[in-house]
N, CA, C and O atoms as a GROMACS GRO file, in nm:
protein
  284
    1UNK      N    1  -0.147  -4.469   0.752
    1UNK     CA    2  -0.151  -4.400   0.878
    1UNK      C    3  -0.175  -4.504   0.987
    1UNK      O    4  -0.262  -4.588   0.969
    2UNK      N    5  -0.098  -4.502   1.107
    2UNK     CA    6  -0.136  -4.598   1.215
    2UNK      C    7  -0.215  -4.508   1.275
    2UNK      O    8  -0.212  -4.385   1.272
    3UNK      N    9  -0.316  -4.615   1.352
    3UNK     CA   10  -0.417  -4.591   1.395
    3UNK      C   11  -0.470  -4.690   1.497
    3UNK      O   12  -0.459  -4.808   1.461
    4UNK      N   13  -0.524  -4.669   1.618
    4UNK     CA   14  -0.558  -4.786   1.676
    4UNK      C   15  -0.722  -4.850   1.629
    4UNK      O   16  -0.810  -4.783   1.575
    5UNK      N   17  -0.730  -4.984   1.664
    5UNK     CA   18  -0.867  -5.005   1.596
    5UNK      C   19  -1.024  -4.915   1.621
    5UNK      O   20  -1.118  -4.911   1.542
    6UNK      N   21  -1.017  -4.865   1.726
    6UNK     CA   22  -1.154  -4.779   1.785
    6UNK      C   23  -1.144  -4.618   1.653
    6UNK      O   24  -1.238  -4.562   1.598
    7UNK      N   25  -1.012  -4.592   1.643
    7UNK     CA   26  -1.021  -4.488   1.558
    7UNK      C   27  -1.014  -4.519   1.439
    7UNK      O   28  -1.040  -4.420   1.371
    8UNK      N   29  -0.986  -4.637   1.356
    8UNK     CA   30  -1.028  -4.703   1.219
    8UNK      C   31  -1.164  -4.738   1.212
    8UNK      O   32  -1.226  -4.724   1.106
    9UNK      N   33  -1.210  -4.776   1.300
    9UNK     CA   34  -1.346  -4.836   1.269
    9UNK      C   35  -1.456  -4.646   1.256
    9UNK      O   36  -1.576  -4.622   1.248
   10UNK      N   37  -1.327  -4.552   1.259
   10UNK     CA   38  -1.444  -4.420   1.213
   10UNK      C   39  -1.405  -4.347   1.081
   10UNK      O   40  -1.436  -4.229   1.063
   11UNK      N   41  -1.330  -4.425   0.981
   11UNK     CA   42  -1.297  -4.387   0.866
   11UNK      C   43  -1.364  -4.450   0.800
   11UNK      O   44  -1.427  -4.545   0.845
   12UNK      N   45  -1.368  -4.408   0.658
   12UNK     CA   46  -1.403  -4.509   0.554
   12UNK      C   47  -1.351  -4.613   0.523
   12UNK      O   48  -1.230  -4.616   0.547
   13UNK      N   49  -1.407  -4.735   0.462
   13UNK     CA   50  -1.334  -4.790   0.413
   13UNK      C   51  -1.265  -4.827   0.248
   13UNK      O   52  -1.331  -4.854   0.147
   14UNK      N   53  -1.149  -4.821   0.257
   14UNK     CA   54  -1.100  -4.785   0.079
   14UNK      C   55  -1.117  -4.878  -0.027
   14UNK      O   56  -1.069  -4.867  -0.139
   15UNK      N   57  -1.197  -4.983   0.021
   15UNK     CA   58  -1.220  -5.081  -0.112
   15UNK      C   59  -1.367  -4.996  -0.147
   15UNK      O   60  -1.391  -4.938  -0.253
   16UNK      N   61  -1.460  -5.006  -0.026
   16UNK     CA   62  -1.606  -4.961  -0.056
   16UNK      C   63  -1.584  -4.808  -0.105
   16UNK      O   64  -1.698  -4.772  -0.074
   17UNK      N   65  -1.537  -4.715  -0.147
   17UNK     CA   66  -1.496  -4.550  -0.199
   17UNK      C   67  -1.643  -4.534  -0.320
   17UNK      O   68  -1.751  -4.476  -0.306
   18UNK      N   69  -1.594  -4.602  -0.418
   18UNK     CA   70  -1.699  -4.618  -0.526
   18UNK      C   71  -1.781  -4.655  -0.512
   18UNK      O   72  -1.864  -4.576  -0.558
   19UNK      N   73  -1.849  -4.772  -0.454
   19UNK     CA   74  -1.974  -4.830  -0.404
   19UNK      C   75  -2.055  -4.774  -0.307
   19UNK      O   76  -2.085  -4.655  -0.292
   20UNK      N   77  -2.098  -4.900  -0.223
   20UNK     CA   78  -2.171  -4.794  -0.106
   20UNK      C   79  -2.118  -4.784   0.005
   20UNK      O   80  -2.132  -4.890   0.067
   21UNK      N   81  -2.059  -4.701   0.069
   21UNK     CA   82  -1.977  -4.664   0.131
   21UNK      C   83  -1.974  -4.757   0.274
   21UNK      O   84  -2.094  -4.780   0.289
   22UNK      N   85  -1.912  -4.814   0.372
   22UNK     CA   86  -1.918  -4.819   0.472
   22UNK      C   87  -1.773  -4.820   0.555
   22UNK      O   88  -1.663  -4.789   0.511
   23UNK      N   89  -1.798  -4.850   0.649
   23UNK     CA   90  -1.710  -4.806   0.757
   23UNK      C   91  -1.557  -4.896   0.795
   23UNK      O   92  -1.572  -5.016   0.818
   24UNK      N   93  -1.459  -4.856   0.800
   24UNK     CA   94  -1.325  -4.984   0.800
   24UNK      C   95  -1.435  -5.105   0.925
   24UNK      O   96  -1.537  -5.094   0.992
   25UNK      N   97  -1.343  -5.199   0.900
   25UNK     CA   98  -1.389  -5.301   1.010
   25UNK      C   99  -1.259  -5.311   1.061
   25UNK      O  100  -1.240  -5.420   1.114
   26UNK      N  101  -1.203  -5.268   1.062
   26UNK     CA  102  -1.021  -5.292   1.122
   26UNK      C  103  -1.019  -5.458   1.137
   26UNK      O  104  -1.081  -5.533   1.062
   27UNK      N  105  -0.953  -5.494   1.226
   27UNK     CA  106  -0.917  -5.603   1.286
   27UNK      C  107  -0.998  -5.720   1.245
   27UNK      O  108  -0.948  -5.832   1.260
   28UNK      N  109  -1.129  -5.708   1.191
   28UNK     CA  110  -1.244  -5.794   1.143
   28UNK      C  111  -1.223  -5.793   0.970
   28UNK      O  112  -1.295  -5.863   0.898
   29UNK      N  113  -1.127  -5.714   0.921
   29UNK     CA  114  -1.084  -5.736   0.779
   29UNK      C  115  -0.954  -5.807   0.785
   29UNK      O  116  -0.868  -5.824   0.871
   30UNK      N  117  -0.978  -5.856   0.617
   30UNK     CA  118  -0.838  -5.955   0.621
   30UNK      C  119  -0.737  -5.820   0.574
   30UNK      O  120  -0.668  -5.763   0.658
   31UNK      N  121  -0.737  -5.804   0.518
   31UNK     CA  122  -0.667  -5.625   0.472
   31UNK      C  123  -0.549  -5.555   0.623
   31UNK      O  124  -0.432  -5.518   0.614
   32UNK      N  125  -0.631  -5.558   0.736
   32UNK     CA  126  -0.620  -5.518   0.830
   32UNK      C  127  -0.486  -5.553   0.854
   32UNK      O  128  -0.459  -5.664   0.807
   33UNK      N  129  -0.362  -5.478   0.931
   33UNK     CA  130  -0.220  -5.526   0.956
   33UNK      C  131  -0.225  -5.434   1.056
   33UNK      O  132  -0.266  -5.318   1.059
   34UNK      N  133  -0.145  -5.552   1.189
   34UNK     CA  134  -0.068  -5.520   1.350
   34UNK      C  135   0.048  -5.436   1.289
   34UNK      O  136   0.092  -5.487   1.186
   35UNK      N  137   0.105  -5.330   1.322
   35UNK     CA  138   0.199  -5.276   1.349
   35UNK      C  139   0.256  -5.259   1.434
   35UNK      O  140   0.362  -5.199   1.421
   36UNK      N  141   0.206  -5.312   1.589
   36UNK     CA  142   0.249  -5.348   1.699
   36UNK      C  143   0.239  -5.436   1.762
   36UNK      O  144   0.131  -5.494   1.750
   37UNK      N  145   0.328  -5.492   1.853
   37UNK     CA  146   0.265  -5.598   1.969
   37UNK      C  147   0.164  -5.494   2.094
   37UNK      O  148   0.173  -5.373   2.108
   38UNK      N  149   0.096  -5.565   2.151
   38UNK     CA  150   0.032  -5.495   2.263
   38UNK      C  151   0.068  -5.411   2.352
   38UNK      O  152   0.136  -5.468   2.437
   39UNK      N  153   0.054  -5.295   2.374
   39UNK     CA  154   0.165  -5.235   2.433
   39UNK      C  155   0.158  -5.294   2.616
   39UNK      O  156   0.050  -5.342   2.649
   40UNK      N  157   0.240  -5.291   2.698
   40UNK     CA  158   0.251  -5.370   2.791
   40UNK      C  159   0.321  -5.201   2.906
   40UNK      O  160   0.430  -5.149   2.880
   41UNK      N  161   0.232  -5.149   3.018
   41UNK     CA  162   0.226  -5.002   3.057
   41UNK      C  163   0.277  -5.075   3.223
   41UNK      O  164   0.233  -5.184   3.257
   42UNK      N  165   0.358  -5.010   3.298
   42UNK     CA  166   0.370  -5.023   3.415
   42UNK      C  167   0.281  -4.925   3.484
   42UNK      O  168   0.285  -4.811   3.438
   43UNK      N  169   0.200  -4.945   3.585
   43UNK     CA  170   0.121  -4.858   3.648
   43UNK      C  171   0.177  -4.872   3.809
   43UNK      O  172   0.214  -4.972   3.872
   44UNK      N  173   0.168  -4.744   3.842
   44UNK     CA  174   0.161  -4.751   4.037
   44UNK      C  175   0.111  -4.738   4.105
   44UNK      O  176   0.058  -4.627   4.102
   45UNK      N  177   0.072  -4.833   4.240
   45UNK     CA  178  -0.041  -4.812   4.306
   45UNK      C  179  -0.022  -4.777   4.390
   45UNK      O  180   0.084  -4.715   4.393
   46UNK      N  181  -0.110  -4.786   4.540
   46UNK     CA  182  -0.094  -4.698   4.667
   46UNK      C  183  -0.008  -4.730   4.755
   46UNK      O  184  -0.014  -4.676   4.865
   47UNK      N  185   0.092  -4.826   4.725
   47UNK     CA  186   0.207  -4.863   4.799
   47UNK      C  187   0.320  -4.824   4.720
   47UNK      O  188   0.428  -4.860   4.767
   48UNK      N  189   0.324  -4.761   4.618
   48UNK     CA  190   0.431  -4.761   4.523
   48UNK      C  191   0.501  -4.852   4.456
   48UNK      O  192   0.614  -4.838   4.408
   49UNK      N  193   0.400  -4.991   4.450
   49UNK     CA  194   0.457  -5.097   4.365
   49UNK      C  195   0.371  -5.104   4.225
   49UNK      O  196   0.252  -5.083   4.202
   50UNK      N  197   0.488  -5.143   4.137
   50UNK     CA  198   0.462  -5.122   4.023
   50UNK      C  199   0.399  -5.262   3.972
   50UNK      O  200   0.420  -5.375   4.016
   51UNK      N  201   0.330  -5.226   3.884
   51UNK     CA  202   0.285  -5.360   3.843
   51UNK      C  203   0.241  -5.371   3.644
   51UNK      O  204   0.173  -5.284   3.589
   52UNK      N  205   0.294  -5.486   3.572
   52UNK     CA  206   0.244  -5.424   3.420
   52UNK      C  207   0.114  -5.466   3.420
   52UNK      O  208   0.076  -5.544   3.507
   53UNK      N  209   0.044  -5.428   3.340
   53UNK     CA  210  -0.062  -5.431   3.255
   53UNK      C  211  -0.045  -5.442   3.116
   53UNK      O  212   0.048  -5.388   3.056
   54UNK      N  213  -0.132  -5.507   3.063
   54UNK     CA  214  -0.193  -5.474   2.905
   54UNK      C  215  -0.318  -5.360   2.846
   54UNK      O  216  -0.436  -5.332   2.867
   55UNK      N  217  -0.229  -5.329   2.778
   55UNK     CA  218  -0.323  -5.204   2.695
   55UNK      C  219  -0.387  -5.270   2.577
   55UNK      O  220  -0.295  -5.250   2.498
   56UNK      N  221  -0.467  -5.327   2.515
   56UNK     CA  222  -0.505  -5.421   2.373
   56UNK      C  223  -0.550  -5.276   2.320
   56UNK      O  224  -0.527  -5.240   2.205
   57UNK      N  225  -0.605  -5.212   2.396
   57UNK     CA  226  -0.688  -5.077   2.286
   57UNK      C  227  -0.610  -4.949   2.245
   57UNK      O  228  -0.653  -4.843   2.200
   58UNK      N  229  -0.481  -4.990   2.274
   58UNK     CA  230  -0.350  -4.855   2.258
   58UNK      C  231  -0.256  -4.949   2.130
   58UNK      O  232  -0.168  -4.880   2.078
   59UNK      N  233  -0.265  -5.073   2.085
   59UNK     CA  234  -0.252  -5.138   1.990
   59UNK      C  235  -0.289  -5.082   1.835
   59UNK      O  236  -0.406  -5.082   1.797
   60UNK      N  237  -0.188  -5.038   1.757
   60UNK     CA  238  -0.187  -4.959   1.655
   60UNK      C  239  -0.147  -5.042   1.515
   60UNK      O  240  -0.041  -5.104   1.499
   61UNK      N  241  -0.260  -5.029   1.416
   61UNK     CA  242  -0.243  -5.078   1.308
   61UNK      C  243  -0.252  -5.009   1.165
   61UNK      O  244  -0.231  -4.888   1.175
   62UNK      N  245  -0.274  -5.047   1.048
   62UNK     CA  246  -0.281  -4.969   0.924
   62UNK      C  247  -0.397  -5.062   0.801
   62UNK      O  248  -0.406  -5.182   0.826
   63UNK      N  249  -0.436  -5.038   0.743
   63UNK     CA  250  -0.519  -5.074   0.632
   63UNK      C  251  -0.385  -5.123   0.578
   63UNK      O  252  -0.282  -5.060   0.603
   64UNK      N  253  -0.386  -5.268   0.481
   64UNK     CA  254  -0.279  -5.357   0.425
   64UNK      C  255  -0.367  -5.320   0.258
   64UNK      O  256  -0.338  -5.392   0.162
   65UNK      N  257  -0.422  -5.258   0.248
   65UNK     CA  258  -0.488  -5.237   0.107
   65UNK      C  259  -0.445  -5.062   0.088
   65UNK      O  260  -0.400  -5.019  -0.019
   66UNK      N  261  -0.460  -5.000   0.174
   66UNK     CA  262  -0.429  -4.818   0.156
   66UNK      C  263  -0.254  -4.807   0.114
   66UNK      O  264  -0.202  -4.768   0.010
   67UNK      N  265  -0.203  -4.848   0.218
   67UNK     CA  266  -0.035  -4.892   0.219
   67UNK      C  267  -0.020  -4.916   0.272
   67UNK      O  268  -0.107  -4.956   0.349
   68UNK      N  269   0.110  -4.921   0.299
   68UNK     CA  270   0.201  -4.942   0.436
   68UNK      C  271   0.284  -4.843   0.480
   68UNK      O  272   0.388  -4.816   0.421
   69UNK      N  273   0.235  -4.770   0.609
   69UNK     CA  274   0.264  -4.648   0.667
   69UNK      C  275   0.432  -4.672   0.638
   69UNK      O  276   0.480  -4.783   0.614
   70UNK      N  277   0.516  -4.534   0.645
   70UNK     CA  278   0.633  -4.504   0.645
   70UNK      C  279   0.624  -4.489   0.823
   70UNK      O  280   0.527  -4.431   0.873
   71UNK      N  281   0.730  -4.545   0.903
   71UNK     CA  282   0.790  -4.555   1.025
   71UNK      C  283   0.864  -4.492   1.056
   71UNK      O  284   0.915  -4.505   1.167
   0.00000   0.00000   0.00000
């Protein structure tokens, strides 16, 4: 399942299942896999010029140990 890292870090994590349980570390595991580049958002401001930005926290990944999501 993709997921961005703020909402992985509130699942379990699937090596610890049997043991003692704790929480994914997303991005702080080696397991952890980008499924995206950063997403990059045009926003508009009070003149009507557009300008991009970076989103790092709209950046969506998958556990490399659970599977590898179908796309």
């Amino acid at each position: 399942m993709l997921t961005n890292e703020q909402g992985a870090k509130q699942r379990w994590c699937h090596v610890t299942l049997g043991t003692n349980r704790s929480k994914c570390l997303a991005s702080e595991c080696m397991a952890w896999r980008w499924a995206e580049f950063t997403p990059h958002v045009y926003e508009q401001f009070d003149q009507g010029l557009l300008e991009e930005r970076e989103h790092p926290e709209e950046r969506r990944g998958f556990c490399g140990i659970a599977e590898q999501p179908k796309f």
